[in-house]
N, C-alpha and C positions, 0 to 999 in steps of 0.2 A: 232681757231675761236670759239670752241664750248666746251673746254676744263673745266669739271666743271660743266658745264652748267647741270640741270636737265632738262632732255627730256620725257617725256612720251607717247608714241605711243599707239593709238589702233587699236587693227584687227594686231598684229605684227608678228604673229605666222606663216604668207606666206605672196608671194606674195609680193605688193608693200609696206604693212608694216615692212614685212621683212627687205627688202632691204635698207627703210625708217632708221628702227632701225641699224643697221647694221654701213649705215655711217655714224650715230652720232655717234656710240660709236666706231669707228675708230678718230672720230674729237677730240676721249677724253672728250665726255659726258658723263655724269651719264644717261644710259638709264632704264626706266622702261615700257618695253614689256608688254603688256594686251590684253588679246584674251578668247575666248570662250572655245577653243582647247586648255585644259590645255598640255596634254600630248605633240603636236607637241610644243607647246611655249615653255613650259622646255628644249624642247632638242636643239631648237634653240637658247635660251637664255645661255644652256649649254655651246654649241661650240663656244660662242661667252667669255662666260667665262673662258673656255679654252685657247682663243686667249689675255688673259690678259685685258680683255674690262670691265668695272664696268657696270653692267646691271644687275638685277632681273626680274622676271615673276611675274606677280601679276594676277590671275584668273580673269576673270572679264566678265558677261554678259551684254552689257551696255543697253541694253533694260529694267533692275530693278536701279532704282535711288539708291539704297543700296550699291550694286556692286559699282556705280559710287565713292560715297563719300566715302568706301572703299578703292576704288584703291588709289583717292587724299591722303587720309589722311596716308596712308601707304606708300605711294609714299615720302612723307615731314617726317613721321617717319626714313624713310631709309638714303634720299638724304637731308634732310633737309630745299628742299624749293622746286617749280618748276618752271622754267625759260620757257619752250616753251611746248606746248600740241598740238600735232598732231592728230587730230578727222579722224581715215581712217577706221573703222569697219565699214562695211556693205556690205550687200547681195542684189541679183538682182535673181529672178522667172521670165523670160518671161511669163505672163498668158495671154490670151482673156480677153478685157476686160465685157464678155459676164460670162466667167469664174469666175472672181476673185472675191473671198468672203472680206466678209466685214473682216474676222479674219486675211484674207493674209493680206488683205491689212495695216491693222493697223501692225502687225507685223514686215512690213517693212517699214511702218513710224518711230517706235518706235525704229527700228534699227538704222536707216540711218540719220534721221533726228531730231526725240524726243534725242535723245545720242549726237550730237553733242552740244544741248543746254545746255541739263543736265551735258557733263564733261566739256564743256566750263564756266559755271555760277562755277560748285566746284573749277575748277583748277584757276581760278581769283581771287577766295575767300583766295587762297594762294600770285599768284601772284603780288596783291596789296600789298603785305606787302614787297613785294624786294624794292630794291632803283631803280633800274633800270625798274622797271614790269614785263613787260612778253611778248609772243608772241605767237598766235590759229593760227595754219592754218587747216583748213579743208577741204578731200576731194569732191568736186563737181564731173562735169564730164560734158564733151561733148553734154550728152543726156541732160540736163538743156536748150541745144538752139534748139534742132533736136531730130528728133525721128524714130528708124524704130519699127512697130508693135508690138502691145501686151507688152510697157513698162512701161505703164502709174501710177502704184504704183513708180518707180523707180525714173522715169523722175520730178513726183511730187515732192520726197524729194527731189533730188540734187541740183531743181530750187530754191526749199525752203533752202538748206545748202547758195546759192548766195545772198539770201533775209537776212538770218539771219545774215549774214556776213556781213553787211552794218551799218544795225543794232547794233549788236555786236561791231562791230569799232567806231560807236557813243555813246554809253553805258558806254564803258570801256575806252576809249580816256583818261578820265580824272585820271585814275589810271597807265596810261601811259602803258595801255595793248594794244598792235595794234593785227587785228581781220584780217587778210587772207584768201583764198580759191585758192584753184586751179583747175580745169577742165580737167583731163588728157581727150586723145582720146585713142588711140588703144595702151594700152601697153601690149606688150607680154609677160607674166608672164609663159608661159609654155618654148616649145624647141621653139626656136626665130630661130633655122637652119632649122626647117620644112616649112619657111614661104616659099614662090612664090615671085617670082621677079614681079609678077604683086601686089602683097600685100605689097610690099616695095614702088615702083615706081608711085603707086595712091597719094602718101604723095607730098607733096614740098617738103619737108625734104630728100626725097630718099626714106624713111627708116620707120619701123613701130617702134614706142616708145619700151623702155626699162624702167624697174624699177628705175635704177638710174637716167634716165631722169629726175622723179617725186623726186627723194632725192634731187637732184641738186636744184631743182624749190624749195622746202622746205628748201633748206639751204640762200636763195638768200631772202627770204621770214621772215628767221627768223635770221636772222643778223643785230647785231645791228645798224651797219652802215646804215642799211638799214631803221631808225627810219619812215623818210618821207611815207614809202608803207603802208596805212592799208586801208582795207575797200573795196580792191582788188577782183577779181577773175582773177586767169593768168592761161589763157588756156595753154596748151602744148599740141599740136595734131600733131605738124610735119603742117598745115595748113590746115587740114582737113575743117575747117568748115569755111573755106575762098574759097572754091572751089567750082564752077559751074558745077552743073553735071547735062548734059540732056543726054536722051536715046537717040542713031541714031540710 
C-alpha cells in the first residue's frame, strides 16, 4: 500500500511517532524520522535499518523554520520526492495558568502548532510537483474538545492543529494535497501491563489506546484510495469523549 512511498514523520524518536514510523517502513516506505533527540532517533532509526527497512534520521528542531526546510529538502535529496508528512512533534507542561510565562507559553506554540504549519507549507512545496500530491495528517488530540486543569498552552494548539486543518485542506485541494488530523485520547506509550482494569473498562472500546492504534488511523488517512477524506479530524479515544460522566 505504501511501498515507495516517502514518508516523513516528526517527533519519530518514541512513542507514537515511533511506532508511527515503524509501520511505514514495514509497508515498504521510504521513511525519514526527525526528532529533537538525535542520539535516541539514530538508534531507532538504526534497528529499523537493521531490519532491512529504507529509513534515515534527519535532526530536526521544528520550532526554527531552518530545521524545517532542511529536513524537506534533504528529505527529496535522499528519497527524491515526499508522498505523506505526518506533523506528530510536540510537548505538553501542565502549568497554572496563574504560573505560565509568556516564554512557556510561546514555546509551546511554536512546538506544537507554529511546526505543523511551517513543515506542512515546505513539504507541499515538494508535494505539488508529484502527479499524484500528497497527504498531511497532523496530530490533534482529545484536549482540543475537553479539558482537565492547567492545560491551556496545549489545549490552545491542538484546537488550533483542527482549525488549521480545514484550512490547509482548502489551500492545497487544488494541488491535489488532502490536509488530515487526528485526535488521539489515552494512548499508552509506556508499560500498557501496568494499567487497571478500571483504566481499560472506563473506554467503550474496553481498552485504553495503543500506538498502532494511531499508525492504523494514519494509514486509513493517508491511502490513496482514500482521495474523498480531507479537511478531517478522526478522533481515536476508544469513545472517550462521547461519554457522560457525573460524580454520584
Amino acid at each position: 500500500m505504501f511501498e515507495n512511498k516517502t514518508v516523513i514523520v516528526t517527533g519519530a524518536a518514541q512513542g507514537i511517532g515511533k511506532e508511527v514510523a515503524t509501520q511505514y517502513a514495514r509497508e515498504g516506505a521510504c521513511v525519514v524520522m526527525a526528532d529533537l533527540d538525535e542520539a535516541l532517533g539514530r538508534s531507532v532509526c538504526s534497528e529499523l535499518e537493521q531490519d532491512g527497512h529504507k529509513v534515515i534520521f534527519i535532526p530536526a528542531d521544528v520550532r526554527k523554520e531552518q530545521d524545517i526546510i532542511h529536513l524537506m529538502t534533504n528529505a527529496v535529496l535522499h528519497f527524491k520526492k515526499i508522498d505523506i508528512l505526518i506533523n506528530n512533534a510536540g510537548v505538553f507542561h501542565p502549568v497554572s495558568p496563574y504560573d505560565l510565562s509568556v516564554e512557556m507559553f510561546d514555546d509551546i506554540v511554536n512546538t506544537n502548532l507554529r511546526s505543523v504549519f511551517l513543515c506542512s507549507r515546505e513539504a507541499a512545496k515538494f508535494m505539488r510537483l508529484n502527479q499524484k500530491g500528497g497527504s498531511i495528517v497532523s496530530m490533534a488530540s482529545t484536549r482540543a474538545f475537553m479539558s482537565e486543569p492547567h492545560s491551556e498552552s496545549y489545549a490552545a494548539t491542538k484546537g488550533g492543529i483542527v482549525a488549521l486543518t480545514h484550512a490547509l485542506a482548502s489551500s492545497l485541494g487544488p494541488d491535489s494535497i488532502r490536509v488530515n488530523c487526528i485526535s488521539p485520547g489515552w494512548i499508552e506509550t509506556g508499560d500498557y501491563e501496568n494499567l487497571s482494569e478500571q483504566d481499560h473498562l472506563q473506554h467503550f472500546s474496553g481498552r485504553v489506546g495503543k500506538p498502532e492504534d494511531i499508525a492504523r488511523a494514519c494509514f486509513y488517512l493517508t491511502d490513496e484510495r482514500n482521495d474523498f477524506v480531507t479537511g478531517i479530524n478522526l478522533t481515536v479515544d476508544g469513545g472517550m469523549t462521547k461519554k457522560m460522566i457525573y460524580e454520584e
